[in-house]
C-alpha angles and dihedrals in degrees: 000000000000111000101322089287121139128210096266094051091054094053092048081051088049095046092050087053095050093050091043096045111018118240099270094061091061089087098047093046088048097041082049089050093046092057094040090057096039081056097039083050087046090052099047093048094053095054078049098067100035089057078050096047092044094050093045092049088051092046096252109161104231104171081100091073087062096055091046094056087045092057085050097047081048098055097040093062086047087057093041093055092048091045090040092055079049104050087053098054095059 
């Protein structure tokens, strides 16, 4: 499920970005994205751990974090099986 959007509407995307762009550009533009998004998960993790090596350092108690991911992790496989049972009816 990405975004609502269905095969044919990807294509027709795909096809916009060929004619825009020309098809030897498309490396270059997702060579570009990849290392956008390599920088943009770098920086995230980064301000993670500083907000974990600043709470650690003030004695704030941060396990709860971990049980709190675990509970959503939880809840999105729930979700997953019922869409997935779903997804296979239709």
């Amino acid at each position: 499920m990405f975004l609502f959007i269905s095969g044919p509407e990807i294509l027709f995307i795909l096809f916009i970005v060929v004619m825009v762009f020309g098809a030897d550009k498309i490396p270059e533009i997702a060579r570009g994205l990849g290392k956008g998004m390599q920088q943009l998960r770098n920086a995230t993790n980064d301000i993670k751990s500083e907000i974990q090596k600043s709470a650690e350092k003030q004695g704030i108690d941060t396990g709860f974090t971990d049980d709190i991911n675990n509970e959503i992790n939880k809840v999105k496989d729930d979700i997953d099986d019922l869409t997935g049972s779903v997804k296979r009816q239709l």
